[in-house]
Steps between C-alpha positions, in 0.01 A plus 500: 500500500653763647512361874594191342829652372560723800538132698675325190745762549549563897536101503772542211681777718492302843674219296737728323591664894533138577803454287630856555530486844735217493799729307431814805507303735533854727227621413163323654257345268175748611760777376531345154128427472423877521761619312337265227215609547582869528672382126212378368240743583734734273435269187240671220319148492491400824139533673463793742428341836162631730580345864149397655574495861277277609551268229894508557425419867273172414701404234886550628516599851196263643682173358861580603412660836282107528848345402719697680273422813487113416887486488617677821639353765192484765704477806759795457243698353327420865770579676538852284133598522491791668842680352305430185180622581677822657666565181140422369262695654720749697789551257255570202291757714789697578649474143112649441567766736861625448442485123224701503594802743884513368376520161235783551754711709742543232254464215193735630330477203450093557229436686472349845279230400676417166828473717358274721380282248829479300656420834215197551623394174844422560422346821466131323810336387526273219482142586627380176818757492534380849514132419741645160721695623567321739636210395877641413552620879559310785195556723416289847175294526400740741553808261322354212192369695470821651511635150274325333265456829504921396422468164217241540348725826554909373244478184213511701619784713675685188155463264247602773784775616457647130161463448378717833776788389338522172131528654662812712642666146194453334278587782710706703417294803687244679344293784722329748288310703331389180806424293595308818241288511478405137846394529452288791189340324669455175854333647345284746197420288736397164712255723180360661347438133810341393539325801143282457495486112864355606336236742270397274680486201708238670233293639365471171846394310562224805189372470483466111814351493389268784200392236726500242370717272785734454665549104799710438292731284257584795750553767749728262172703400400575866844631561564683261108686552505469874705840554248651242205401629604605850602861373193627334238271820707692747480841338148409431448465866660838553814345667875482394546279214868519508483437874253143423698395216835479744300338807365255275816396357674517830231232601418267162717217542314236238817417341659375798174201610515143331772273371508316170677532182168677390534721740862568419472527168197815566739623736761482244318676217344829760866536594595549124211712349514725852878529371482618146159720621695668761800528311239640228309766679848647719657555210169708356455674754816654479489552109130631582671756723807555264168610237323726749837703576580704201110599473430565870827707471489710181189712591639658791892507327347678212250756706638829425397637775663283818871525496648142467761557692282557815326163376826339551550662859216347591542176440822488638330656824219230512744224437715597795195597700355148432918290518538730868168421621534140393859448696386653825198343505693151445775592742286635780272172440848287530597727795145417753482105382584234722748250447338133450727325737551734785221747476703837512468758255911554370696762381547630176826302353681601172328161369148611658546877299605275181177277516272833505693630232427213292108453624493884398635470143268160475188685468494640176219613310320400225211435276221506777623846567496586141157332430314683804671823386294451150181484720488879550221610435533791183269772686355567875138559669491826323583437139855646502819265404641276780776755590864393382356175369839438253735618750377270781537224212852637388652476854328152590691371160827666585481332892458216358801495233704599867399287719549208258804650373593503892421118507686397253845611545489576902387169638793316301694722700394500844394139500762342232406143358783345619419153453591573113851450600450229735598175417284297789202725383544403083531123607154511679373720202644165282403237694108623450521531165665143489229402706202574286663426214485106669141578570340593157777233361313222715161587303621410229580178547375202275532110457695593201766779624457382848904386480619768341292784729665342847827525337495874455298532815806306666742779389289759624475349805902441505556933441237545794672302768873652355313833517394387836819428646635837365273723682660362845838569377613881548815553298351331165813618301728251669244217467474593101834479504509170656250390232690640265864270591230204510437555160895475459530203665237345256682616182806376645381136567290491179813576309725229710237265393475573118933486510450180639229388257751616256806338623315166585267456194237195548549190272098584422481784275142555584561552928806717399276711323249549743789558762634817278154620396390522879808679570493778209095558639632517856756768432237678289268491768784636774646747270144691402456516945851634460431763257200608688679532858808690380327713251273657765306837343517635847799515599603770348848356422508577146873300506381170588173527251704580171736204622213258560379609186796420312517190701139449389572560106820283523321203647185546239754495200677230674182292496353539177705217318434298859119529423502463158693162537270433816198520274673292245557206797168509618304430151732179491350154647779499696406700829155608611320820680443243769797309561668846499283654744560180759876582421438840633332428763758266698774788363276809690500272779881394528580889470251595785662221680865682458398829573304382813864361583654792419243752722560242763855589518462892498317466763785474706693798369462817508463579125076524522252495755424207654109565462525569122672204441214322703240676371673371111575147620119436579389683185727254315364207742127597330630497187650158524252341652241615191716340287529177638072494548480600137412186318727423190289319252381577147312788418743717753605694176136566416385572833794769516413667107186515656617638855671742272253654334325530758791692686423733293162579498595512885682823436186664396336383779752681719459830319154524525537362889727827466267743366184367718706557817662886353131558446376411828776716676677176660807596301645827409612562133839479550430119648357526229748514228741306676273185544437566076848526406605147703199337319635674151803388571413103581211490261761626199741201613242240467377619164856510389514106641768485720 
């Protein structure tokens, strides 16, 4: 029962950091995960946590290094290969090296050996904060696959880096040649093991599909086990498991053979449980190291007899030891590579010094450091105690709070997300979003809804091409503008044509009813898109929002008698829902028709651009020409309730399209919250009705 709760309540905490995150949106969601945990560890009833190293490894690391792996881009990571595998192999040895000598020369009584190991130790970088942290900075392609080409490669040379400087502080020996060699064996031999277990894995997926003998159940199971059961045959053989998990999943491509709708539909249903598992074990690994912290750091912060404050020099020395190493390493490797095109090695630009800065603050460390740290062994050969045992633990914790600390708030600054502010970017962001939202809206599709489904779907598929057309156009103020006099010009001719209604009643009561009726929903309908457009929340013109909302109020009071009498109208036998909505319909089109007219005619002036008022006068062209295809027959009114309700449940679907795509690090946060509050904003107008 206990284990039970200890997961009952790290999968409570990653949701809890879930919602958290959104109001700091500074501060990066692996930061808030090991606060939390940090927080919780403190609690009298919460569980005290014993990391397993090897367990963490199969259970955590093995599956998201598999994922991380799947998901990469093959071809830039390719074409990235061997900065990667420098920063791999070569980076971590020297991070080994320096470590361990700068620490023993100002700390004598540290060991050599113990040095070197702590140094092996922060060699890896964390794949997950990678993937985390950096989703609020503005990296290149090239900068994250050579990132996370790092963290999938460095493991292998980090683990079997610690493990031979432990054998020389227990035994007091250290072989070269032979610590060579095993490494050799181990990194080639793990990628070879992956490599075939890949192969074969793949043959064996094609050809049960081929037989058709493949269920969702089996193919979910053997993902989700496959990384496992790599791990522990690998380590089993006495080769890198880490390093055969990543090869395998750089090769297994089983979800990408066969067509079908059954095959879809598997497709569909990996891609969502590998979402909320990755999503899962990220966020616990983080809260696992947020628990490990305050322990791994109080026995060496309470030892009477090492001074804290020379506990605290010395992390600050190993963190700049490791950041210093890290950038000159980078920028010597950026220095002697070859351009792709011409072949010459170039200089060192401003931008050039900026992209090692931010490939040096990428690496931070993590819970593989943390975890191997906990593998010290608690005496040597001779029976004594490992020497410094807490220290080595202490400082490994407090490079870790830097380094991620580091992450967090220098990347924003040295590689700035500016696609936040961009307009062209948030329209692409928007037009995915609208875009699945089409998709999962086409599955559910039925003889029954079937009408109503392909009329929301049609004015999805109206915002994507308008959202289309505005990602060409630069200066999108003046072309909101433009929208916004169209919107005018609509009022304007409604109005003329309810004064004339007025002025001219019809000899049959009924048609002069319907006339009025259509016009007083028309002006509804154009006065709520005016509302919207001139009370814009970012802006920042806090004038022209208190006006619109006083415009707002005074139209809303205005209206209430209008509705109330509106209701009373349509109960009577004298009008119907239909007959109305055919009124409406040749009215939306006779006002597209005079703004058309009137865009026509600023087009040659000067007032607006001639491209906006194009790029408007073939929006409105779409628009009219769905109304005249849209049939006008009974069971229009139905069809819309229906279409209407449906609208709705559409706005769900775009939140969770939302949260699926935050989760997956398409989006960043504050995309985020922007995408929400439009969908708030839309989804409170059609619960309100108008």
């Amino acid at each position: 029962m206990a284990v039970i709760e200890l997961i009952l309540c790290i999968i409570a905490i990653v949701v809890a950091s879930s919602f958290l995150s959104r109001f700091i949106p500074k501060v990066s969601t692996p930061l808030v995960q090991i606060a939390l945990g940090a927080l919780a560890s403190q609690l009298p009833f919460f569980q005290d946590v014993q990391l397993n190293p090897e367990l963490f490894m199969v259970l955590f690391i093995a599956p998201l290094l598999y994922l991380e792996a799947h998901d990469i881009d093959k071809s830039e990571l390719l074409r990235t290969v061997k900065l990667s595998l420098s920063l791999a192999i070569g980076l971590a040895i020297a991070t080994m090296a320096a470590v361990g000598f700068a620490l023993h020369s100002i700390w004598p009584a540290m060991p050599l050996a113990a040095g070197l190991a702590l140094g092996a130790a922060l060699g890896p970088t964390d794949a997950v904060a990678v993937t985390s942290l950096g989703k609020e900075a503005s990296l290149t392609t090239r900068q994250r696959s050579v990132l996370k080409g790092e963290s999938l490669f460095n493991d292998a040379s980090g683990i079997v880096g610690f493990q031979f400087a432990i054998s020389a502080a227990i035994t007091g020996q250290f072989a070269v040649g032979e610590a060579t060699g095993r490494f050799i064996v181990s990194f080639i031999g793990g990628a070879a093991f992956g490599f075939i277990v890949g192969l074969i894995i793949n043959w064996v997926f094609e050809t049960v599909r081929s037989l058709g003998w493949e269920t969702t159940t089996t193919r979910i199971l053997m993902e989700l086990f496959l990384p496992v059961l790599l791990y522990i045959g690998a380590e089993e053989c006495h080769v890198s498991g880490i390093l055969s998990v990543v090869a395998a999943g750089l090769l297994v491509r089983f979800d990408r053979t066969g067509i079908g709708p059954n095959v879809a539909r598997t497709n569909i249903v990996s891609s969502s449980v590998w979402g909320v598992l990755s999503f899962t074990l990220n966020g616990a690994v983080f809260i696992l190291l947020g628990m490990l912290l305050p322990r791994a750091m109080t026995a060496s912060w309470s030892d009477p007899s090492v001074s804290n404050k020379l506990l605290v020099s010395v992390i600050l020395l190993v963190t700049v030891v490791v950041i210093a190493l890290r950038f000159l390493w980078v920028a010597f490797m950026l220095r002697i590579a070859r351009d792709t095109k011409t072949g010459k090695r170039r200089k060192m630009s401003p931008d050039r010094w900026r992209s090692a800065a931010v490939m040096t603050f990428g690496g931070p460390k993590g819970t593989i450091t943390l975890s191997l740290m906990f593998t010290i062994p608690y005496t040597i050969a001779a029976g004594a105690e490992f020497p410094m045992r807490d220290e080595l633990i202490f400082i490994a914790s407090g490079v870790i709070v830097m380094t991620l600390l580091l992450a967090n708030f220098a990347l924003p600054l040295l590689a700035p997300n500016r696609a936040e502010n961009t307009s062209s970017e948030m329209c692409e962001v928007t037009i995915e979003v609208l875009r699945r939202t089409v998709e999962e809206l086409t599955t559910r599709i039925t003889p029954e809804n079937r009408r109503a489904v392909l009329m929301v779907i049609d004015s999805y598929t109206k915002r994507i091409s308008r959202l289309k057309q505005l990602a060409g156009i630069v200066d999108l103020r003046g072309y909101e503008q433009l929208k916004l006099q169209a919107l005018y010009w609509e009022k304007e001719f409604v109005r003329n044509r309810q004064a004339e209604v007025k002025a001219h009643p019809n000899p049959n009561k009924a048609v002069q009813e319907l006339n009025l009726e259509a016009c007083e929903r028309m002006l509804d309908q154009i006065m709520n898109s005016l509302r919207h457009a001139e009370a814009d929340p970012e802006s920042g013109h806090t004038v022209s929002q208190i006006r619109g909302r006083i415009r707002r109020f005074q139209h809303q009071t205005g209206n209430v008698l209008k509705r109330v009498d509106n209701r009373i109208r349509r109960t009577t036998p004298l009008v119907s829902e239909d007959q109305i909505f055919a009124h409406m319909q040749v009215l939306q089109i006779e006002a597209i028709d005079h703004v058309i007219d009137r865009l026509s005619e600023e087009m040659g002036k000067n007032t607006y651009d001639t491209e906006f008022c194009s790029a408007l006068i073939l929006d409105y062209r779409r628009a009219e020409a769905s109304l005249k295809s849209r049939p006008n027959m009974e069971g229009s009114t139905a069809a819309a309730s229906q279409a209407a309700d449906l609208k709705r449940d559409s706005y769900g679907i775009e939140l969770g399209v939302v949260q699926d795509m935050l989760e997956a690090g398409d989006i960043t946060r504050t995309q985020a919250r922007t995408l929400r509050r439009n969908i708030y904003v839309m989804q409170v107008d059609a619960d309100s009705g108008i």
